[in-house]
N, C-alpha and C positions, 0 to 999 in steps of 0.2 A: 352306335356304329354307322349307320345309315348314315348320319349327321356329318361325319368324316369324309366318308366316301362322297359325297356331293362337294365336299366343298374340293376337295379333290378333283374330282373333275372338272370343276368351275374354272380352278388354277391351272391344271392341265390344256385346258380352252383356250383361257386366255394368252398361256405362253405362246399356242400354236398361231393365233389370230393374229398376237404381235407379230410370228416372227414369218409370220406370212408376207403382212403389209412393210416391214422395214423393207427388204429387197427389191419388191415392188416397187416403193417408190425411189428408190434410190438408182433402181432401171431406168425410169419414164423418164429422171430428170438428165440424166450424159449419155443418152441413144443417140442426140442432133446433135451436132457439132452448133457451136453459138458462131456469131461471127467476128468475135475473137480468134477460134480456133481457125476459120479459113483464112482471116488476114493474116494469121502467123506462116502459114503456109505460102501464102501471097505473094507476101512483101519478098520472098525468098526466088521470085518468077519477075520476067519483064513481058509486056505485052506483044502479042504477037503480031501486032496490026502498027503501035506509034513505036517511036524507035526510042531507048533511055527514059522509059517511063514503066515504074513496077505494077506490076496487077493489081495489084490491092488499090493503087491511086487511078487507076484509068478508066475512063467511064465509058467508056466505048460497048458494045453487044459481043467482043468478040471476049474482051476481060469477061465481060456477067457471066457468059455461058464457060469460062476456064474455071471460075468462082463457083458455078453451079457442081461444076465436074469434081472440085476441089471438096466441096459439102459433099456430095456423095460417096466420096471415096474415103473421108474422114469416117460416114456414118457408117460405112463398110466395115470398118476396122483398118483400113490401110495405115502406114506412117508415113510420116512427114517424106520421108529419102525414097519410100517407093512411088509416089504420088510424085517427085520430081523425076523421078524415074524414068515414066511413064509419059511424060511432059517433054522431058529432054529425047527419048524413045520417038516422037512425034513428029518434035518440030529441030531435034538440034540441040546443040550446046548454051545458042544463042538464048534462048531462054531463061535462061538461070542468070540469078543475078552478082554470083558469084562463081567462076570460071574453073571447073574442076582441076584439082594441084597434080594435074597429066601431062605427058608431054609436052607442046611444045607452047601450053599454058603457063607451063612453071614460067618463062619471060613476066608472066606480069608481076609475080611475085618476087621476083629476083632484080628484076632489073631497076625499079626504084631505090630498090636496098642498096646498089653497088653504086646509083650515082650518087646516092646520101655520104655513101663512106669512103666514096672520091671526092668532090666538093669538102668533105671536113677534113680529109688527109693534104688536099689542098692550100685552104684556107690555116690549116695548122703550121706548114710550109712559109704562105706568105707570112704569116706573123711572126716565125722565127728570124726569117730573112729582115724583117722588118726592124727588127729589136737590133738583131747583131749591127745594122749598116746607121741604125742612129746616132750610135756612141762615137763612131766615125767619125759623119758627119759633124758634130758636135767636137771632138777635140783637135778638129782641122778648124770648125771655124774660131775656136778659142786661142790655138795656135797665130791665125793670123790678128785677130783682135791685139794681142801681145803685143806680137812683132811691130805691129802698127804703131803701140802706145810708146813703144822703144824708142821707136825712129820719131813719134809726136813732137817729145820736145827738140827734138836737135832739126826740126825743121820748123817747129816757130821761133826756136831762136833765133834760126838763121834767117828766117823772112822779114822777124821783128829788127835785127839787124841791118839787113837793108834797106828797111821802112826810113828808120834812126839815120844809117848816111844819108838817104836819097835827103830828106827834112834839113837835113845839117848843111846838104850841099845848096839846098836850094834858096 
């Protein structure tokens, strides 16, 4: 009975021991954010010092230390939208490398779209115009082609004719 009882315990131990360290380590390793984590974040900001260049690419001290801010706020627990937040909170809208769908931002989004389906409601336009006015053109010029070939021979007859007396007379 002894004999059970220990090994009991042994197995009892050791489940404890496992499931001590599983947690443990699986803490130590996603406490830091990698730098993955802060360029996804990054690339999502522009720099606030070079004008059209993203965080993530700019080498400048004022990106390192937006990067730095960026890593501590990830290791915090923040997300991605509060940490622009916070950013945007700062410095402005200008930051963000995508223009929040607000006021009088919706322009950037809108306004490409309606020259797109202007230019092709356009271009749809010329091409109908185009079609209809060829066939036109076309059985006006086949029209005179005709007409021409009609009147062809009764004016080389007649030229050959005169050719024939002018020769006869001369």
């Amino acid at each position: 009975m002894i004999n059970y009882t220990k090994r009991y315990l042994l197995l009892l131990t050791s489940i404890l021991i496992l499931a001590a360290l599983i947690p443990g380590s699986a803490m130590a390793q996603g406490s830091y954010p990698t730098d993955d984590d802060v360029n996804a974040v990054a690339k999502q900001l522009y720099c606030p010092v070079c004008e059209n260049i993203p965080l993530d690419a700019c080498g400048t001290t004022a990106c390192e230390q937006w990067r730095g801010i960026i890593r501590d706020r990830l290791s915090e627990g923040w997300t991605e939208d509060q940490i622009k937040t916070y950013f945007v909170d700062q410095y402005g809208d200008r930051v963000l490398a995508e223009p929040p769908r607000s006021g009088f931002n919706w322009l950037v989004y809108i306004v490409p779209l309606l020259i797109f389906v202007g230019g092709f409601v356009l271009l749809i336009g010329a091409f109908q115009r185009w079609r209809k006015a060829e066939p036109e053109v076309s059985s006006r010029k086949n029209a005179k082609q005709a007409a021409k070939l009609k009147k062809a021979p009764d004016e080389y007859i007649s030229r050959v004719e005169e050719e024939l007396n002018k020769r006869s007379k001369g």
